[in-house]
C-alpha positions as CSV (number, residue, x, y, z in Angstrom):
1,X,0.0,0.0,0.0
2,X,1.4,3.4,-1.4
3,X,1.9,5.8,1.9
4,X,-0.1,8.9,1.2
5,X,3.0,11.5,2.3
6,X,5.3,9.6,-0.3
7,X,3.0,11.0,-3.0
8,X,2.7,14.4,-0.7
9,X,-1.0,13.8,-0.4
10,X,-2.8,14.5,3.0
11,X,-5.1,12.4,4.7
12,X,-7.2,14.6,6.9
13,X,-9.9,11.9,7.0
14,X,-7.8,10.1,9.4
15,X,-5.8,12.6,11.1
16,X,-9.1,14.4,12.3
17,X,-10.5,11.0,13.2
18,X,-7.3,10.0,15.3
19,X,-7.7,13.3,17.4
20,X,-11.3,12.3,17.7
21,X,-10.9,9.4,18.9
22,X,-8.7,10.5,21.3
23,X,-11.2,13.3,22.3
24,X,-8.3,16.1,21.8
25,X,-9.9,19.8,22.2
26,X,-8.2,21.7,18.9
27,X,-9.6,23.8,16.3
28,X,-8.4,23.5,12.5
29,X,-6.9,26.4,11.7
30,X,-4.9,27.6,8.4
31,X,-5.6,26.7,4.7
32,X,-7.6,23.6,5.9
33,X,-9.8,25.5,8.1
34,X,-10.3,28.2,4.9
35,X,-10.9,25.3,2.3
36,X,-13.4,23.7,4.5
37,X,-15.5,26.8,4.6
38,X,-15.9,27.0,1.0
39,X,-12.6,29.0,0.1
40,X,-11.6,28.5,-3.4
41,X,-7.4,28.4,-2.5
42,X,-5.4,25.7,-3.9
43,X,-5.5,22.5,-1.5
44,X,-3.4,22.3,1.3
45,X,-0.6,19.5,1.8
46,X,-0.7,19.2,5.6
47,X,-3.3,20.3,8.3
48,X,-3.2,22.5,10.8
49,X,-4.4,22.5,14.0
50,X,-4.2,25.1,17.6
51,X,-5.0,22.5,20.5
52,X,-5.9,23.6,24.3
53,X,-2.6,23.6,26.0
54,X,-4.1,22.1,29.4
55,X,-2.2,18.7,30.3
56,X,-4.8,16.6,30.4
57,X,-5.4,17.5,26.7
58,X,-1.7,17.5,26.2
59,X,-1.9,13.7,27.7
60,X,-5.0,13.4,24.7
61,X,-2.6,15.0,21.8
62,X,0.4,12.9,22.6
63,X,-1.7,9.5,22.5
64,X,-3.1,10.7,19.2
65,X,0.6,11.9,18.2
66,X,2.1,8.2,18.9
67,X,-1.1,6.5,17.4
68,X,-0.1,9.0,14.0
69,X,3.3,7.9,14.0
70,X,4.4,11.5,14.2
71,X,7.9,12.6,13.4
72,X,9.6,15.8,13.7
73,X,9.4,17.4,10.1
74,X,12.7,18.2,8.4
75,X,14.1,18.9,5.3
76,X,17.3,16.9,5.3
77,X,15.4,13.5,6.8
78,X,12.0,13.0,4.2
79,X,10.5,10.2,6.9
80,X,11.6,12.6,9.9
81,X,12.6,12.7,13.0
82,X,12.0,10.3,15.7
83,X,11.1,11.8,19.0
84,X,10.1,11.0,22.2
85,X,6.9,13.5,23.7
86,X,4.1,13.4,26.7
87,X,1.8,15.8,27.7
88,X,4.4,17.8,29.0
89,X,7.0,17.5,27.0
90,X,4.2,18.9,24.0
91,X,3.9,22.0,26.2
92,X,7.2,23.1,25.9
93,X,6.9,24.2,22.2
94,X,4.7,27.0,20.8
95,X,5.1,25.3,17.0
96,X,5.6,21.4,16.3
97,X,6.3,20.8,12.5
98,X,5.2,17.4,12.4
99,X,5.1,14.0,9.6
100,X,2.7,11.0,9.4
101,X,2.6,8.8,7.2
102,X,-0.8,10.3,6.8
103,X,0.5,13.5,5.4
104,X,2.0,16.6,7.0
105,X,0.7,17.8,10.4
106,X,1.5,21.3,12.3
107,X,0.3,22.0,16.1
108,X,0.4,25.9,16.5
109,X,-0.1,26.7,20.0
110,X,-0.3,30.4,19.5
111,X,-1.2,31.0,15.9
112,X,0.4,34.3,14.4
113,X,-2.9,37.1,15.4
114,X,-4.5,34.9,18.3
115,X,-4.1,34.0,21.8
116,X,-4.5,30.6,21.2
117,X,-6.9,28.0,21.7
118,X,-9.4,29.7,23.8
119,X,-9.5,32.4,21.5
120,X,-10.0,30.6,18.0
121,X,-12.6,28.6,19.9
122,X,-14.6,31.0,21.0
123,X,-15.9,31.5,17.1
124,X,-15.2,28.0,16.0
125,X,-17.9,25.6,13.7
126,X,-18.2,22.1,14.2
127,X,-18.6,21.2,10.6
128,X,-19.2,17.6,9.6
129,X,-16.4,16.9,6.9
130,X,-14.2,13.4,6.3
131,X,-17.0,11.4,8.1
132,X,-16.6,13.7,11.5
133,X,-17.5,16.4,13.2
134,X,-14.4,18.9,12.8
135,X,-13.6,22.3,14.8
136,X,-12.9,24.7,12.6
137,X,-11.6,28.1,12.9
138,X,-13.7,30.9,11.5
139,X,-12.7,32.3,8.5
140,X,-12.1,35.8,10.0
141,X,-10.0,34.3,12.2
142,X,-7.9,32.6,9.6
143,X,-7.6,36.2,8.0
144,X,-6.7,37.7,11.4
145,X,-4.0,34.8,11.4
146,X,-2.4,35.1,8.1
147,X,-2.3,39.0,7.8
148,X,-0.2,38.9,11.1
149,X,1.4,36.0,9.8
150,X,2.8,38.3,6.5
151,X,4.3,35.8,4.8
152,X,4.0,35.5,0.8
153,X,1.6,32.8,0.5
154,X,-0.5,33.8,2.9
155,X,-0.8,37.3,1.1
156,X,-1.5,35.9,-1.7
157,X,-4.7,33.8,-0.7
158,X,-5.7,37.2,1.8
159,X,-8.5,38.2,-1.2
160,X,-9.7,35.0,-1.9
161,X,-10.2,34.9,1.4
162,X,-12.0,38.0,2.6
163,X,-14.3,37.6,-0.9
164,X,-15.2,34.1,0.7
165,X,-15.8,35.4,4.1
166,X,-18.3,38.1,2.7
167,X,-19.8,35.6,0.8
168,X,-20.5,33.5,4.1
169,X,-21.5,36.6,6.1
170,X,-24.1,37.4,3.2
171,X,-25.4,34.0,3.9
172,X,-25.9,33.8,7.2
173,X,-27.6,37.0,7.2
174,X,-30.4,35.3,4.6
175,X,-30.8,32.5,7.5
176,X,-29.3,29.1,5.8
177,X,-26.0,28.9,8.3
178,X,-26.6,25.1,9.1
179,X,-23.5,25.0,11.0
180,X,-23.0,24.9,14.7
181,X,-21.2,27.5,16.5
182,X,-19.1,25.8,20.0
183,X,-17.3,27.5,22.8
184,X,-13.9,26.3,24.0
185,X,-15.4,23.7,25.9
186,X,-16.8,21.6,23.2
187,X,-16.4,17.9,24.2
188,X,-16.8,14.5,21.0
């Protein structure tokens, strides 16, 4: 069986469905979190996620982590690096660049533009996408993200994104939003 990373594809179906399982607190965030509300930007090769930085959480996330297979992402070692994490040990890092053999996977503790978890959840959807109910960041939080973020790419995708947004608002304001909005305490 091919590995999905080898070809560069991402399989979010069962990265999301690992962290389910698990019952990690996290919100997609990023070009995932964009695409999945309708944004028209080319697709993404990893995912992206801000989880709540409390240890039991952190206990959650590493169980998910070692169930993934997850390796430290680098460019001179394609399978990555082996490395040894709990809870705690998760905590010590604001950004973990990560590998699966399920594709590419970032935890961003303190996305560029936010304070974090409690912050991104706070105006999160549940949407139901790859067979589960995913936490996703709202789309004006993605924009707060990558405008602070600056960098070149994100730019790029910044009008795509804002039309998209007002498209959503415009929307919502005729009374179809089927999606749910959750707090930071939002439990699978």
């Amino acid at each position: 069986m091919t590995n999905p990373q080898d070809r560069g594809d991402l399989d979010a179906a069962t990265i999301i469905a690992t962290l389910n399982r698990h019952g990690v607190h996290y919100v997609v965030i990023g070009a995932l979190a964009a695409q999945l509300q309708g944004a028209p930007i080319p697709r993404t090769r990893d995912i992206d996620i801000t989880p709540a930085s409390d240890d039991d959480n952190l206990l959650r996330l590493s169980a998910a982590l070692h169930e993934l297979k997850a390796r430290i992402r680098t460019a001179d070692v394609p399978e990555g690096l082996p490395f040894d994490h709990d809870g705690a040990s998760l905590s010590r890092a604001r950004i973990w660049n990560l590998t699966t053999p399920f594709g590419e996977f970032d935890l961003s503790f303190v996305p560029s533009g936010t304070e974090g978890y409690e912050d991104l959840a706070r105006h999160a959807h549940l949407l139901e996408s790859y067979g589960q109910l995913v936490p996703v960041a709202d789309l004006d939080d993605v924009i707060r993200s990558k405008e602070a973020a600056g960098r070149p790419k994100d730019i790029l995708h910044l009008p795509i994104l804002l039309q998209t947004s007002q498209r959503l608002r415009d929307h919502q304001k005729r009374g179809r939003d089927t999606e749910r909005e959750i707090g930071p305490d939002f439990g699978f």
